[in-house]
N, C-alpha and C positions, 0 to 999 in steps of 0.2 A: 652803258650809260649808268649813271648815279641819279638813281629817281625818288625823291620825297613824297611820301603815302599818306594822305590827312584823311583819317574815318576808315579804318576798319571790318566793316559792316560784310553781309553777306558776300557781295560782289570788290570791296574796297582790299580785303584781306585776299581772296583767289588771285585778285589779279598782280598781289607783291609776292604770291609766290609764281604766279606762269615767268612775273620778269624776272625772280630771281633762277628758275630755269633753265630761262633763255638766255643767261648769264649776265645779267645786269644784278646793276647791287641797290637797295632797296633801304631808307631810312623812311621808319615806321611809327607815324602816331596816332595814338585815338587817346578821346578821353576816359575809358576803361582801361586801365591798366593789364587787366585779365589778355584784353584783345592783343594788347602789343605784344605781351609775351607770347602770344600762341605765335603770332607770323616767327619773330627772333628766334623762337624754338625752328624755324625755316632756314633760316641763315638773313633774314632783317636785320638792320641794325636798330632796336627800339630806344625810343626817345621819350621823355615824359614833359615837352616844353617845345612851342612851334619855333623859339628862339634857339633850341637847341637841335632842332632837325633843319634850320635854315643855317647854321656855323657848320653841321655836318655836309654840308652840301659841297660843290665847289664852282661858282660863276663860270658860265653863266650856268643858272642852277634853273631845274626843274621839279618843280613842285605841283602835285595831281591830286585834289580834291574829290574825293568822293563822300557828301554828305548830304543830308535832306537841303531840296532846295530852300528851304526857309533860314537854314543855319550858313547858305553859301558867304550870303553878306557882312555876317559878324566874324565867319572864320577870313574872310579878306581882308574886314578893317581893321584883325589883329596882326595880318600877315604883311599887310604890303606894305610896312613901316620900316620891318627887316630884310625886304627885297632890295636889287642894285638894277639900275638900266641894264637891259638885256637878260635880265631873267626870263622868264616862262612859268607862266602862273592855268593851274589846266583844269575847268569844272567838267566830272564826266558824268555829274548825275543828270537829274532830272528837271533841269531848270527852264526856264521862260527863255526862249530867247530874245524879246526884249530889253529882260533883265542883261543879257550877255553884250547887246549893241552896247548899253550904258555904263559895264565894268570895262568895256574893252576901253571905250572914250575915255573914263577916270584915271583906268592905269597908262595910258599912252604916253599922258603926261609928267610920268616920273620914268620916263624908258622900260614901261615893265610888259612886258607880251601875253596878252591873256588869248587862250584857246577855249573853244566850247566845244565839248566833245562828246557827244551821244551815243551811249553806250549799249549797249543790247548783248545778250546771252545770259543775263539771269545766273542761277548760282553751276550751270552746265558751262559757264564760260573757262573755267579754269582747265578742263579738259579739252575741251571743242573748240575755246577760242570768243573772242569778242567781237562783234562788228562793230566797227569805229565811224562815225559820221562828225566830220571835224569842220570847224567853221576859225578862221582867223588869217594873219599875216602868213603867207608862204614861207618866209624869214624864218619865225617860229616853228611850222611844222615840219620844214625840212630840219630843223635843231634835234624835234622829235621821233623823227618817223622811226630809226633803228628802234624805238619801244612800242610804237604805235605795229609794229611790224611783227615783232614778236608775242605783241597782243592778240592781235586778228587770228582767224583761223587760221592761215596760209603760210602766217610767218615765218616757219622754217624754212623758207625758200626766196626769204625775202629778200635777202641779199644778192642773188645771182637773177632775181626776175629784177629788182631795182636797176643793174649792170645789163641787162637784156634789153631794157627799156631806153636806157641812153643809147645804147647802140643802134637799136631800131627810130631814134630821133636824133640824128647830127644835131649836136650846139644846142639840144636839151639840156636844162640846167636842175642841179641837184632838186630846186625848191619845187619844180611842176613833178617829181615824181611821185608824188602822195596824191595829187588829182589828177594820176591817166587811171585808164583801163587795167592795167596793170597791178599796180593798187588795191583799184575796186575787186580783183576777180580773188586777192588774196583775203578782200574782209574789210579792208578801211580807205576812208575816199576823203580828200579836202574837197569839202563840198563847194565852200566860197568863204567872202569873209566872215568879219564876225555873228556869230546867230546864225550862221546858214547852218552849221551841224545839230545844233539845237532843234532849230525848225525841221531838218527832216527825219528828226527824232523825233520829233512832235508827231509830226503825219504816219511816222513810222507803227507809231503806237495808237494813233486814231484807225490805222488799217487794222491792227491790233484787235481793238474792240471790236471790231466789223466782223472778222474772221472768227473768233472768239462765239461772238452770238450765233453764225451762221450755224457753226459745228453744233452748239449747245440745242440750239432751235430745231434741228435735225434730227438731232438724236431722241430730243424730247417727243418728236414727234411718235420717233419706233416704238418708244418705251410706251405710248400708248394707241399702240397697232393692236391690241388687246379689249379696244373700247365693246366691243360687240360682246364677249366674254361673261359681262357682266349686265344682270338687267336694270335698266333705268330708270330713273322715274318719269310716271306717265301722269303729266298735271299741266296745270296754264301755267307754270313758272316755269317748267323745263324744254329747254327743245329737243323734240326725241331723236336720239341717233338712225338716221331713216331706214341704213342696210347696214346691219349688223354682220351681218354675214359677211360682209369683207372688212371687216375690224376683229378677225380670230388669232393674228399673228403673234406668239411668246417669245419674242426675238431675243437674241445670245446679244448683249448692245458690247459685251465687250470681246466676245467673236466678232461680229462685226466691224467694230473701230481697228480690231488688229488687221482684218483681210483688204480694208482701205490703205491700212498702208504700205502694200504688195503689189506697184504699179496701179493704182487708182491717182485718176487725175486731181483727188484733195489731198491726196498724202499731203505732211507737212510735218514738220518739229511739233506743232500745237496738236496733232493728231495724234501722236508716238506718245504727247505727254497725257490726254488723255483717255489713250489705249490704253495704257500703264496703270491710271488711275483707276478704270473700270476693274482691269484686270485684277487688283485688287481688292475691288470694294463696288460691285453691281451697283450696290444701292448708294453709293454715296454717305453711308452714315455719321462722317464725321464734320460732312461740310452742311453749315445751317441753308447758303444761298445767299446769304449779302453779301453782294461783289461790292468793291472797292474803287474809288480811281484816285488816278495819282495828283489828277490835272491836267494831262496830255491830253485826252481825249477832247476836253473840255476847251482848250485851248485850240485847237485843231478845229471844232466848229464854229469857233468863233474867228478865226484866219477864214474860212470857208466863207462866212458872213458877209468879213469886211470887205472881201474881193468878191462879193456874186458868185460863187462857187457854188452847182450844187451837189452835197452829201448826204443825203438822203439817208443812207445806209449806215453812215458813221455816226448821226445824230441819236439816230433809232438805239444804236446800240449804248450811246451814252448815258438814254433817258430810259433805257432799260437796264442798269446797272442802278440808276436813282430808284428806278420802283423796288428792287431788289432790297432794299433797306429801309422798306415798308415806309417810302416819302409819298408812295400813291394812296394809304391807308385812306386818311380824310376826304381825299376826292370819290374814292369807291363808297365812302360811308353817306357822302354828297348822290351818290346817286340810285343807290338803293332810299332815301329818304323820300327823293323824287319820285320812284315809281311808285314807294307806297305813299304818296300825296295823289298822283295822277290815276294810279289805276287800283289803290288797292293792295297793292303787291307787297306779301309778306315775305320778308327775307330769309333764305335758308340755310341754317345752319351746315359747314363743311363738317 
């Protein structure tokens, strides 16, 4: 295939070289000039104009966006002016799928095919592969998939499990094989129409935070299995640790996080990355603690909301990524004020 690359960025630039690769040819733009040279220096062809990566293309033309969701809309309303019916228009970042129902409606109207496509593997994807969770017209993803195939982890077999899959379904048609099984087990899945890939990016990345706190909260714990160690203060402000004596532990946490993931029922990707990191750096010295979110997490509690869902676990972890950036500060300075209104209680310095 001949695929159009709009943004550059960590994950935007990996995956114009995994396609070019996997033999596809790659017409590559960002607004950094620097960026496009780097891929070109790949075998890219770089472009410094969206007018000039849509004439390099050849109808029906596929063009795959990866930039922050806030830019997705302005880099559309300069794109879809240059588009023809039958194109293929493809957001793989981080977007709302809301927002996705409502480009798909706009472009449909000028024959133009928009995909939402949820992207996952971070800057490890170029090696290991992408999972794909794709949402639109079966029309369009079957247009796609020999890229979406080559994306995914699995995709060097994509073709002969593609060919596998017809066979094992009589008068299966090209466009359902991106949502069997088949598919899924090589890394990328049409989830449904438009916004369904979106959405279970969304959830994907609210499991995300979930699992994320679990490991972190865990760990926190070991790291002070040592409470007994040290002696505490003995006053009406402090509760005293009762048995010290079984809080003597000086645990290895990045011994540890390695032998979890040697057949232990958490191993994981998220645990490999931070075995790695421990192993590194015990103490963590170069990270302050203010975790970040993209939106997705945020987004995903409030889908939970609209439909009576509950997520108990994936909130927790949201509203504990907001205290991480000291949004709890006021409300803690709110209740130390109260005790010393009610009891007296004078605050103590950490």
């Amino acid at each position: 295939m001949r695929i159009g690359m709009i943004g550059l960025g960590r994950m935007g630039a990996n995956m114009v070289r995994r396609l070019l690769e996997g033999g596809h040819e790659c017409v590559a733009y960002d607004r950094g000039a620097e960026s496009v040279k780097a891929v070109a220096a790949h075998g890219a062809r770089g472009v410094s104009t969206l007018a000039e990566l849509v004439k390099a293309l050849t109808p029906p033309r596929v063009v795959w966006i990866m930039v922050p969701a806030a830019a997705v809309d302005s880099v559309i309303g300069e794109l879809a002016p240059l588009l023809t019916r039958g194109d293929v228009l493809i957001d793989g970042g981080n977007s709302n799928y809301r927002d996705d129902i409502r480009r798909a409606s706009e472009l449909r109207g000028s024959g133009i095919h928009y995909l939402d496509v949820g992207t996952s593997g971070g800057v490890l994807g170029f090696k290991e592969g992408y999972c794909l969770m794709i949402g639109g017209a079966p029309e369009a993803v079957a247009l796609v998939e020999p890229a979406f195939a080559t994306l995914a982890p699995g995709g060097r077999q994509a073709a002969a499990a593609g060919a596998m899959e017809r066979q094992s379904q009589p008068g299966g048609s090209t466009a359902g094989n991106a949502a069997s099984l088949a598919a899924a087990a090589m890394g990328y899945l049409h989830c449904g129409p438009s916004g369904a890939g979106h959405f279970v990016k969304m959830v994907h990345n609210g499991i995300e935070y979930g699992l994320m706190a679990a490991y972190a909260e865990g760990l926190n714990l070991l790291a002070h299995a040592d409470a007994g160690r040290t002696a505490g203060a003995a006053d009406a402000e402090t509760a005293p640790l009762a048995n010290p004596q079984f809080f003597q532990y000086q645990l290895d946490l990045a011994a540890i996080t390695e032998v979890w993931r040697h057949g232990s029922i958490i191993e994981s990707r998220l645990l490999d990355l931070t075995a790695g990191a421990l192993a590194r750096d015990g103490k963590l010295t170069d990270f302050a603690g203010h975790v970040a979110d993209s939106g997705e997490g945020r987004w995903t509690v409030e889908a939970a909301i609209e439909v009576g869902v509950p997520a108990q676990v994936l909130s927790t972890a949201l509203y504990a990524r907001f205290e991480s950036r000291g949004r709890a500060e006021f409300a803690n300075k709110l209740l130390s004020a109260m005790r010393l209104g009610f009891g007296g209680h004078i605050e103590r310095s950490t």
